[in-house]
C-alpha positions as CSV (number, residue, x, y, z in Angstrom):
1,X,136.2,43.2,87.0
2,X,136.2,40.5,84.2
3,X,133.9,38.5,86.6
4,X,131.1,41.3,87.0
5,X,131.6,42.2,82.9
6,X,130.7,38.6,82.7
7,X,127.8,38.7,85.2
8,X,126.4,42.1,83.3
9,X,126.5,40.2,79.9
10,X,124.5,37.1,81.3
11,X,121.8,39.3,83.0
12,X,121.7,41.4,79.3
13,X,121.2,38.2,77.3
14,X,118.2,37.1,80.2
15,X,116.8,40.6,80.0
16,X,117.2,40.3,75.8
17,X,115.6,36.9,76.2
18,X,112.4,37.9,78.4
19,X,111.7,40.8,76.0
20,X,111.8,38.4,72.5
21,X,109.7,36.0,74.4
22,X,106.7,38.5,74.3
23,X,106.8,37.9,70.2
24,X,105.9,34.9,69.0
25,X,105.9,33.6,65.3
26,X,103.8,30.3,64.3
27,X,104.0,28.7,60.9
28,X,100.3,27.6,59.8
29,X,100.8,24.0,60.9
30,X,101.9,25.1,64.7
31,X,98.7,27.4,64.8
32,X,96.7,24.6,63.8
33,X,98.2,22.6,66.5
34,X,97.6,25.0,69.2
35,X,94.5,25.7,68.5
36,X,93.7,22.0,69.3
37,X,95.4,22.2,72.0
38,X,93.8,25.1,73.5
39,X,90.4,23.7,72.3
40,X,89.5,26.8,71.4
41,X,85.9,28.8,69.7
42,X,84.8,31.5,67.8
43,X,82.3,33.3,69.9
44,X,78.9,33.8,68.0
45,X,78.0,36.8,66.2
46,X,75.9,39.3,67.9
47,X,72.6,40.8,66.6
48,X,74.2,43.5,64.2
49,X,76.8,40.9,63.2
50,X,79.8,41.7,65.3
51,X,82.0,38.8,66.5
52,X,83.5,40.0,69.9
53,X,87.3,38.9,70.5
54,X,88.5,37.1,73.4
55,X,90.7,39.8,74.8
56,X,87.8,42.4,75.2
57,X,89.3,44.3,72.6
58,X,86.3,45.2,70.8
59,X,84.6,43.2,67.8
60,X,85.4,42.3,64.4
61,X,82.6,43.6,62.2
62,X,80.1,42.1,59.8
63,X,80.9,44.5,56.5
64,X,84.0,45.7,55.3
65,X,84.1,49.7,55.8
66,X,85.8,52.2,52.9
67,X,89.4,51.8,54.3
68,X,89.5,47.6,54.7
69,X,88.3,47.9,51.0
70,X,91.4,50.0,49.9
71,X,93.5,47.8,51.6
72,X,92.0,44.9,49.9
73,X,92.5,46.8,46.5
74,X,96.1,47.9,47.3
75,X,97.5,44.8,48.8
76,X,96.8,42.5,45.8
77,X,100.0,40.6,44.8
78,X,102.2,42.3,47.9
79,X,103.6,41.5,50.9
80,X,101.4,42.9,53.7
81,X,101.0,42.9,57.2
82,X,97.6,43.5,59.3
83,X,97.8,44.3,62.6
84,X,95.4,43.2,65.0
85,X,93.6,40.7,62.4
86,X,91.9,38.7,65.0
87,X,89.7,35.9,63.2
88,X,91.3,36.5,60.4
89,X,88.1,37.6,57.8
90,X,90.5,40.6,56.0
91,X,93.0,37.9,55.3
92,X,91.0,35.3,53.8
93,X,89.4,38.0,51.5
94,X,92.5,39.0,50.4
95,X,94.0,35.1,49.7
96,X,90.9,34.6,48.0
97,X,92.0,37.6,45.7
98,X,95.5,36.7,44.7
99,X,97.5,33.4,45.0
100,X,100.9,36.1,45.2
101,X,99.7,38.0,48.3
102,X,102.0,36.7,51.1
103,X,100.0,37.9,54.5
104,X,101.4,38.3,57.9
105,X,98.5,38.3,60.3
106,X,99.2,39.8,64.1
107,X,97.5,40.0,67.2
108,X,98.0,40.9,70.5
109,X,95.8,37.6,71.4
110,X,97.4,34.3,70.0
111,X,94.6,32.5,70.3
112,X,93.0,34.8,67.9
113,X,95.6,33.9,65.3
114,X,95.1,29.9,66.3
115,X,91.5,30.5,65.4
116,X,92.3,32.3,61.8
117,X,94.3,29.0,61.1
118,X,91.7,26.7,61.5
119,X,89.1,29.1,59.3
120,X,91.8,29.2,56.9
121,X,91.8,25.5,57.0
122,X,88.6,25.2,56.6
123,X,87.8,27.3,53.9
124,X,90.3,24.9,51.9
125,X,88.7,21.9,52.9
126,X,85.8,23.4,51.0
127,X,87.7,24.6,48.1
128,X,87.1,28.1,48.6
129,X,90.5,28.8,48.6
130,X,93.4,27.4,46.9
131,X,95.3,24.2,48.6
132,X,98.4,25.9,49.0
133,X,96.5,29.5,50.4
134,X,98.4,28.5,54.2
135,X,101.9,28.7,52.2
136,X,101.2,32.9,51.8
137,X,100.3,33.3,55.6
138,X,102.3,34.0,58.5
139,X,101.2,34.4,62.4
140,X,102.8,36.6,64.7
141,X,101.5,37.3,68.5
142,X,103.7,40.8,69.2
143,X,102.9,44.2,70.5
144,X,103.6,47.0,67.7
145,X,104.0,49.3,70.8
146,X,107.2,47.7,71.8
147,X,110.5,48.4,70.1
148,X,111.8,44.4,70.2
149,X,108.6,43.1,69.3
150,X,108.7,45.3,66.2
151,X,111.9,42.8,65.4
152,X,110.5,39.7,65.4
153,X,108.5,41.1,62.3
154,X,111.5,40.0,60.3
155,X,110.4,42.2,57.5
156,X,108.9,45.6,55.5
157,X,105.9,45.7,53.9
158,X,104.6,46.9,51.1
159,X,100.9,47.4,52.6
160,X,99.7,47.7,56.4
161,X,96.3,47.7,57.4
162,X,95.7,48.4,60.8
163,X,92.0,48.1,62.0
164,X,90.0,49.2,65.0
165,X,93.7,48.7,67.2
166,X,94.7,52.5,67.5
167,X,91.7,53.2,70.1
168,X,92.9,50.7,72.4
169,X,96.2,52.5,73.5
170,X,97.3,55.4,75.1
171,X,98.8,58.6,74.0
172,X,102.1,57.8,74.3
173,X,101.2,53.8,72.8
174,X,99.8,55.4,69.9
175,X,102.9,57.6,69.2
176,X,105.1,54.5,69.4
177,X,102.9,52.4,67.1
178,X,103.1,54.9,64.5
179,X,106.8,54.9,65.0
180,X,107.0,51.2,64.5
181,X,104.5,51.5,61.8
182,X,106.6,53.5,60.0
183,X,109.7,51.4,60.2
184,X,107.8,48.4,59.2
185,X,106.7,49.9,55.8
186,X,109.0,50.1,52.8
187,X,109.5,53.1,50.6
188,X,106.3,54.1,49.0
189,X,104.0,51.2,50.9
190,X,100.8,52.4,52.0
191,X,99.0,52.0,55.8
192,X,95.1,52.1,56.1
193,X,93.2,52.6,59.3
194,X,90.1,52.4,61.2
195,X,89.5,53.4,64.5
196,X,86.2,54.6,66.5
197,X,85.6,58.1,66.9
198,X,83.4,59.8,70.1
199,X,80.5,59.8,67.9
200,X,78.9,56.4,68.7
201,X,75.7,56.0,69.9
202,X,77.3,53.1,72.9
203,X,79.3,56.1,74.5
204,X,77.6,59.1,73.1
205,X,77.5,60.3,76.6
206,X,80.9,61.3,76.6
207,X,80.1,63.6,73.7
208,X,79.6,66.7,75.5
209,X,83.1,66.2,77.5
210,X,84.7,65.8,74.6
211,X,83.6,68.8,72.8
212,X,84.3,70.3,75.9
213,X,87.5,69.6,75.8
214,X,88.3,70.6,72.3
215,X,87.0,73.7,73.0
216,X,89.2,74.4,76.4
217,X,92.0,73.2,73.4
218,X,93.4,70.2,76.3
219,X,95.7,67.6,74.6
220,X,94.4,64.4,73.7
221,X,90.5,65.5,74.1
222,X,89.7,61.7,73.4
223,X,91.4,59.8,75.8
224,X,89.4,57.9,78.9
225,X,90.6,56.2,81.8
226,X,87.6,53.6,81.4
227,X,84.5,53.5,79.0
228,X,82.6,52.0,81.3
229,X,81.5,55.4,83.2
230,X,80.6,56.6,79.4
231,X,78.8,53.3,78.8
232,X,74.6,54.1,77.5
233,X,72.9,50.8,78.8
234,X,69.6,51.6,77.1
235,X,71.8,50.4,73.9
236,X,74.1,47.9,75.9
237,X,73.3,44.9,77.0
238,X,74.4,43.7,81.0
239,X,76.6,40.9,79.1
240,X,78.1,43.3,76.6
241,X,78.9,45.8,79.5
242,X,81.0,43.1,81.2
243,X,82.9,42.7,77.8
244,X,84.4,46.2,77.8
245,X,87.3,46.6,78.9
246,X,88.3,48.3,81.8
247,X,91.4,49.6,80.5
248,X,91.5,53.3,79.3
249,X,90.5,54.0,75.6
250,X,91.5,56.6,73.4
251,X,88.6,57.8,71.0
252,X,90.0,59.6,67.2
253,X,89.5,61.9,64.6
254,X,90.7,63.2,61.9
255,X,92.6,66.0,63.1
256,X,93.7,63.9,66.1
257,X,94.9,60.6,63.7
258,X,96.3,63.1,61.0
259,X,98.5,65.3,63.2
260,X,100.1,61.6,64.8
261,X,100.9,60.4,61.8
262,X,102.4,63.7,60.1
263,X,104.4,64.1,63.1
264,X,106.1,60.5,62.1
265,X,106.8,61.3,58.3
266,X,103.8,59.6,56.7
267,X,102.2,62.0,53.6
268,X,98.5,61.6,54.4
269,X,96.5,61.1,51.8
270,X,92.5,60.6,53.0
271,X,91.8,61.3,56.3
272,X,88.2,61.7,56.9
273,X,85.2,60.6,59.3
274,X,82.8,57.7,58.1
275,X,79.9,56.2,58.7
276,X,79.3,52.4,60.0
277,X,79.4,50.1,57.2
278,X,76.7,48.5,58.9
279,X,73.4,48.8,60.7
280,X,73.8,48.6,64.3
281,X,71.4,50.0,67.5
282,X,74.5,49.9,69.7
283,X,77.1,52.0,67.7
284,X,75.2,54.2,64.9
285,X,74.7,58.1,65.9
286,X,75.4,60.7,62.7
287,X,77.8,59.2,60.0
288,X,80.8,60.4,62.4
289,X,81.4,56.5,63.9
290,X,84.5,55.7,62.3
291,X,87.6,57.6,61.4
292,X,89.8,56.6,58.2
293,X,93.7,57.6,57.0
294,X,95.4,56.2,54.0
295,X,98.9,57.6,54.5
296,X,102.2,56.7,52.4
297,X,105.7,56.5,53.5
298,X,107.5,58.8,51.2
């Protein structure tokens, strides 16, 4: 008995192991290192500014929208966390703001956050941000779906932004995140989000399916097994339809981004449809493109 108590404990601690090793965190110096390493690039900016990310998981945009502004505004001086930061253009904003803001940047993608490291080293090597700016950062590859990722935060924060991320996960994903979101923010801290509604001019052919559904009152009207079938290639380039993902996507809204988070204890406080904060052929329809929440943990 003592010999299979023993076996059992070893396999837990492997099994413990395997799932910490899906969270990484990297100091400023090791990103720097590994982004060397991996000899890695930016892509280049498409023709309505949009910087695509490596990972297929959509684009980081030219102009900040209403909600990444509120962050900004909120976050001064605190400890925040942003999740899915990619290239890490909200972050530098926001050192460039306050030498006090200590930032925790996290992506899915670590090569993303390698790639931050070295804009962030660039900018101070031409003094557009403060020498010791890489002392208020942190880097952290983990998956805020998954329960022992959400440990290797190491923290609570007292602001969480959370931009163009939600879209990419399933039903059940998204109801986890929130979960974890929740946890990660202190009494009082604030969360602000983005995501991409159905009303886009890319995919505007799933419009009609969508309403559809809303109508016939189905749960989760705005989730897709691929885009791809939705895709409108009069406004989509052959190379940009090889970038989207063939995983499913779950389009928002307001009713459909408040009612998640309500269910998880956040106190909304805006929760509203926007237009792009940019001008783009591809994605702008009616001023319905993006959907915002600002919610509080009581």
């Amino acid at each position: 008995m003592e010999a299979k108590s023993l076996k059992f404990k070893v396999l837990f601690c492997i099994f413990t192991c395997l799932l910490q090793a899906d969270a990484s965190v990297f100091s400023y110096e090791e990103a720097l290192v590994k982004y060397d390493e991996n000899n890695l690039k930016m892509p280049e900016p498409e023709s309505d500014g949009r910087i695509q990310t490596l990972n297929k998981k959509g684009a980081v945009t030219a102009k900040f929208d209403y909600a990444t502004i509120e962050f900004l505004k909120f976050a001064q001086g605190k400890v925040v966390l942003e999740i899915g930061g990619t290239y890490g253009k909200v972050m530098i904003t926001a050192l460039r703001q306050s030498k006090s803001t200590q930032y925790t940047l996290n992506d899915l993608d670590p090569r993303h956050l390698f790639i931050a490291a070295k804009i962030l080293q660039s900018k101070v090597n031409e003094n557009k941000l403060k020498p010791n700016s890489a002392q208020q950062v942190k880097f952290i590859r983990a998956d805020v779906t998954n329960a022992q990722n959400i440990k290797n935060f190491g923290a609570t924060y007292d602001a969480i932004f959370v931009g163009r991320v939600l879209h990419f996960l399933t039903p059940d994903q998204l109801e986890d995140a929130v979960k974890h979101l929740f946890l990660l923010l202190k009494p009082g801290g604030r969360i602000f989000v983005v995501a991409i509604t159905p009303y886009v001019k890319r995919f505007e052919k799933f419009i009609l399916e969508y309403e559809r559904r809303i109508n016939a009152k189905e749960e989760n009207p705005g989730f897709v097994k691929s885009l791809h079938e939705y895709v409108n290639p009069e406004v989509t380039a052959p190379e940009q339809i090889k970038n989207i993902s063939i995983e499913p996507f779950f389009f928002l809204d307001d009713k459909a981004l408040r009612a998640v988070f309500e269910r998880n204890d956040f106190r909304v406080i805006e929760c509203k449809m926007i237009p792009l904060s940019y001008k783009s052929k591809s994605w702008e329809l009616d001023g319905r493109e993006n959907v915002i929440l600002i919610a509080e943990k009581p």
